[in-house]
Structure formats: C-alpha cells, structure tokens
N, C-alpha and C positions, 0 to 999 in steps of 0.2 A: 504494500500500500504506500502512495508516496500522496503529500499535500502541495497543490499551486501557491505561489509562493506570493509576494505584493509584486514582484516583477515580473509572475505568469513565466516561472520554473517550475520546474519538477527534476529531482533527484531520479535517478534509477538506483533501484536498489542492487546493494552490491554482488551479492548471488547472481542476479539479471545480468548483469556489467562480465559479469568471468561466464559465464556459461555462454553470451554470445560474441566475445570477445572486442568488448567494447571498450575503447581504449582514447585517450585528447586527442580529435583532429577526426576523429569518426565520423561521418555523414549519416545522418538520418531522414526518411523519406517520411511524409504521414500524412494520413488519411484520413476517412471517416467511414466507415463500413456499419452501414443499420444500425448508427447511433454509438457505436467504439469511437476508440482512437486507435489507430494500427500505427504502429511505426519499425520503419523497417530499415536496414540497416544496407545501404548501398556500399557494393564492393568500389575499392580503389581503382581509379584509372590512373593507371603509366602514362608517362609524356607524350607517348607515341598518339594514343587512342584520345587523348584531352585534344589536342591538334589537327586531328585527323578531319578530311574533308572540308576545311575551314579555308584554304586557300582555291582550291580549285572552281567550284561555281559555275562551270560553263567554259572556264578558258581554257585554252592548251598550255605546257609548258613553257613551250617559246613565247604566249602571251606574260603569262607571268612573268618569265625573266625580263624582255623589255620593260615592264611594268617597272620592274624592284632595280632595275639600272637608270630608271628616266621615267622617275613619274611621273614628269608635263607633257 
C-alpha cells in the first residue's frame, strides 16, 4: 500500500522495487485500465535505436550529406 503524497508521489514499495528491478533512471509507462492505475516498466533503449529513423524522412543519403555540409 503506498499514500499520494502533497506533490502527487507515490513511493513503491520496496519488495515491488527488487522483484521488478526497478532501479534511479527507470522509465515508467501508465495507464488507466477499468479504473486501475497500471504502470509498466519500459525496457532501455541503446543509442542506436533512441536515433534510429530520425534523420532519414524521405531523403537519400546523398541528400543528407549535402544537407549536413551546406545547409543554405
């Protein structure tokens, strides 16, 4: 059982914390499911996959690089 707090926290308790290995820096997703609260625990993304598809958009490479040598 955990209490909202005057700044609209909540502790997890610590049993909870080691069983789903929730540790500073953890992502939590949440929801509302028929009146719950869910909150679910998002895996880590690598530099690669945070990055990914962010530049492309439609252009080709060679678009890009003239881009990123001569942005006017």
């Amino acid at each position: 059982m955990a209490k909202v707090t005057s700044k609209l926290q909540v502790t997890i308790p610590k049993a909870l914390r080691k069983k789903l290995g929730l540790k500073p820096g953890t992502v939590l997703d949440f929801k509302v499911d028929d009146g719950k609260l869910i909150g679910v625990k998002l895996q880590p993304q690598g530099p690669a996959e945070a990055i990914y598809g962010t530049l492309g958009k439609g252009r080709s490479t060679d678009q890009l690089v003239r881009e990123l040598r001569d942005p006017d």
